[in-house]
C-alpha positions in Angstrom: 127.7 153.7 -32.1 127.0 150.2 -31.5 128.7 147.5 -29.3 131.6 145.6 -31.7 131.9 142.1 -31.8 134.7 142.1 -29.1 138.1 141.1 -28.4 139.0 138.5 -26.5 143.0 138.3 -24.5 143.7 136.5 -21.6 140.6 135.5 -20.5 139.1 139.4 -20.9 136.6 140.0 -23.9 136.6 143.9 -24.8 133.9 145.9 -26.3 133.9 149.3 -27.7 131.5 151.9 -27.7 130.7 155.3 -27.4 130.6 157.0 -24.3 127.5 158.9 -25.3 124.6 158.1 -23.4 126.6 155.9 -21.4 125.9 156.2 -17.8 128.7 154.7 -15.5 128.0 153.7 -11.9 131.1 153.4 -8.3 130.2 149.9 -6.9 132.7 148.8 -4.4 135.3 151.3 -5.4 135.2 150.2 -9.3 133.8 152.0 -12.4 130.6 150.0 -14.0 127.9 150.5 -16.7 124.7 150.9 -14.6 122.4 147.7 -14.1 120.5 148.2 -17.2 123.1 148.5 -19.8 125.3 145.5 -17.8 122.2 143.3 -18.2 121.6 143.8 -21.2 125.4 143.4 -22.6 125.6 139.8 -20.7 122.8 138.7 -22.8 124.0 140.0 -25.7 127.6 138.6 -25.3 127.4 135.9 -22.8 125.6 132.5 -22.8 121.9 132.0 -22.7 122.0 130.4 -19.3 124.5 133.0 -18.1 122.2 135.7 -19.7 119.0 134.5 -18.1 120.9 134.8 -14.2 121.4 138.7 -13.6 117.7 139.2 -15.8 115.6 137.4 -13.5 118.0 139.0 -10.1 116.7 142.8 -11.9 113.7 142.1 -12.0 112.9 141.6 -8.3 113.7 144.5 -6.0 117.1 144.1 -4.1 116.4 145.2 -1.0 120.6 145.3 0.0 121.2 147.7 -2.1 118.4 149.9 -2.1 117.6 148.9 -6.0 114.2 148.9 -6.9 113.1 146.4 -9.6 113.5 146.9 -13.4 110.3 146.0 -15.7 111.0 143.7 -19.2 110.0 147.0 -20.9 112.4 149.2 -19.3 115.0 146.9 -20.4 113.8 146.3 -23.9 113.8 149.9 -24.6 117.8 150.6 -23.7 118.6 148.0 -26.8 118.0 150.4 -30.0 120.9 151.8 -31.3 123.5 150.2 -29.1 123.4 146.2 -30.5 123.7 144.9 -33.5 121.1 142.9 -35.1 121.5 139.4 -33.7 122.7 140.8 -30.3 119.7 142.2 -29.8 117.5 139.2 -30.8 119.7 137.5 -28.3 118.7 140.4 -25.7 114.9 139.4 -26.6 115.2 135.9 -26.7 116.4 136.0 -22.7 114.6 138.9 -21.4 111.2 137.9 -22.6 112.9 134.4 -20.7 113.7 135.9 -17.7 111.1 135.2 -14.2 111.5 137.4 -11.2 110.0 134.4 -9.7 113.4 132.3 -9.4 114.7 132.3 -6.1 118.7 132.3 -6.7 121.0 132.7 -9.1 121.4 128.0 -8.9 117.7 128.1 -9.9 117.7 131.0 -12.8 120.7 128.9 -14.2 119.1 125.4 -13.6 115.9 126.9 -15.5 117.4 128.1 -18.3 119.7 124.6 -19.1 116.3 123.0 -18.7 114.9 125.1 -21.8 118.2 125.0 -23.8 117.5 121.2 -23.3 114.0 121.1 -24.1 111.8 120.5 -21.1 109.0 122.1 -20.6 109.1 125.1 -18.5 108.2 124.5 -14.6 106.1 126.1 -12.2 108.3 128.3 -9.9 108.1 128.4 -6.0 105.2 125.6 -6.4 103.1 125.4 -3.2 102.7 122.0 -1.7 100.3 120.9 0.8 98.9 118.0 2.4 96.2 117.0 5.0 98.2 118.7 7.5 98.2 122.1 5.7 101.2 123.4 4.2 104.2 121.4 3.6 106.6 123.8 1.4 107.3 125.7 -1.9 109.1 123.6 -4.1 111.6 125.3 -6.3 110.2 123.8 -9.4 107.0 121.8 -10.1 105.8 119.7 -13.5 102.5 119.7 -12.8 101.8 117.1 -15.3 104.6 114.3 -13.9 104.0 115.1 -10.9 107.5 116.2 -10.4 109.1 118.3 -7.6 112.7 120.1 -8.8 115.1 121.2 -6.2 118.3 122.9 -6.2 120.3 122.5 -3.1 122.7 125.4 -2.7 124.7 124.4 -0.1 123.7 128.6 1.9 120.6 126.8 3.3 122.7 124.8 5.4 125.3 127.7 6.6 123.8 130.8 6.4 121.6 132.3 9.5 119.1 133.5 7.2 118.2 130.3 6.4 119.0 128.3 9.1 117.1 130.5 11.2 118.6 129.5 14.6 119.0 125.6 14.0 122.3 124.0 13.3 123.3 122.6 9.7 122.2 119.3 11.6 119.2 119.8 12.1 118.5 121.8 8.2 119.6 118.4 6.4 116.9 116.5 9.2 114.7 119.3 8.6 114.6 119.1 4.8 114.2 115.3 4.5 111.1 115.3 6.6 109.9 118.0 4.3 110.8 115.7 1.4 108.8 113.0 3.2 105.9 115.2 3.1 106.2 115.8 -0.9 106.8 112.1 -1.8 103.7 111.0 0.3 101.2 113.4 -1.5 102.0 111.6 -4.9 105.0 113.7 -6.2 108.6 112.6 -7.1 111.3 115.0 -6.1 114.5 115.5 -7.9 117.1 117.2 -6.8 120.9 118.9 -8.0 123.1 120.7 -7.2 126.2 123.4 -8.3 128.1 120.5 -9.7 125.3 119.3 -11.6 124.7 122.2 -13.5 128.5 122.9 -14.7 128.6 119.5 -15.7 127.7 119.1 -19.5 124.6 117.4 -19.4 123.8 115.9 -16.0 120.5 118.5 -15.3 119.0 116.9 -18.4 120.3 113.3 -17.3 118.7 113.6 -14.1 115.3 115.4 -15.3 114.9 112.8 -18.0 115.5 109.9 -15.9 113.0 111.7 -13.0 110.3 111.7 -16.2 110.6 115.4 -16.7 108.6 116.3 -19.7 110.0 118.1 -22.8 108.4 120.4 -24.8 110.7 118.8 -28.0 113.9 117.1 -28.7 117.2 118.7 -27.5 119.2 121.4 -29.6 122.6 122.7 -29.5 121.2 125.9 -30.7 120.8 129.2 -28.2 116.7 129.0 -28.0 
């Protein structure tokens, strides 16, 4: 039995299905569909960009919970016989999308409004050095522009992870010298952040004005 087109009250969409085959997961004391078949139902039903987020976190290993990672063609294969048609091109369209190589959920949604508007897809984690060896990994890179991309989630200036003993202080004084360091070896940097990207249309503001190049001309339409 495949997934039906949903029902939407309150702010809850519902979809049916049969139980059968269905395997059902405890996470924090609540019943789930197991990471496969939630994956794969957020990019049937949800948005590209919110599709493209949980694909790229399943395909890296995650390491707090003891998950290994998931391969594009053990997804792929849970799709027959549970989606409709256009569902599962949807599935396809974002899984054959989706990089283990973004570093955050900010980044995997930042990438994916930059293909919905056309750009051409960025190098990820982009290695940039200089005469003094290495300067940092950018979290996006045009190598034809020249162009540095950077999403600034504000957890690399609280959490201890990242901050790695130094105060917020000295993270913000830390990241402009590094910034410094990418500007002098010929690149431009751009950067956003949260607010950019739930703001209709300020990524691609800011990446076109930066000179980020497209690939073609905008559409409205899910890639």
């Amino acid at each position: 039995m495949q997934n039906d087109g949903g029902r939407s009250r309150a702010g809850v969409r519902r979809h049916f299905a049969s139980p059968a085959g269905l395997r059902v997961v405890e996470r924090d004391g609540l019943l789930v569909t197991g990471r496969i078949r939630t994956v794969l139902d957020l990019a049937a039903f949800t948005s590209f960009a919110e599709a493209v987020v949980p694909l790229d976190h399943v395909l890296r290993p995650d390491s707090a919970h003891g998950l290994s990672a998931l391969s594009k063609d053990v997804l792929l294969a849970g799709v027959a016989g549970h989606y409709t048609a256009a569902a599962a091109r949807r599935i396809l369209t974002a899984v054959e999308f989706a990089d283990p190589a973004s570093g955050s959920p900010g980044e995997s949604y930042g990438r994916a409004l930059m293909w919905v508007a056309g750009f051409e897809p960025p190098a990820l984690q982009y290695e940039i050095r200089d005469a003094s060896g290495l300067v940092g990994f950018t979290d996006y890179f045009w190598d034809s522009a020249r162009l540095a991309g950077e999403f600034d989630g504000m957890e690399k200036y609280a959490k201890p992870e990242y901050l790695r003993g130094r105060t917020a202080s000295q993270a913000v004084v830390d990241e402009k010298f590094r910034e410094d360091r990418i500007r002098a070896t010929g690149a431009t940097v751009v950067r956003w952040v949260w607010a950019d990207l739930m703001a209709p249309g300020r990524l691609e503001r800011k990446l076109s004005a930066a000179g980020a190049p497209r690939r073609r001309a905008r559409s409205a339409r899910r890639p």
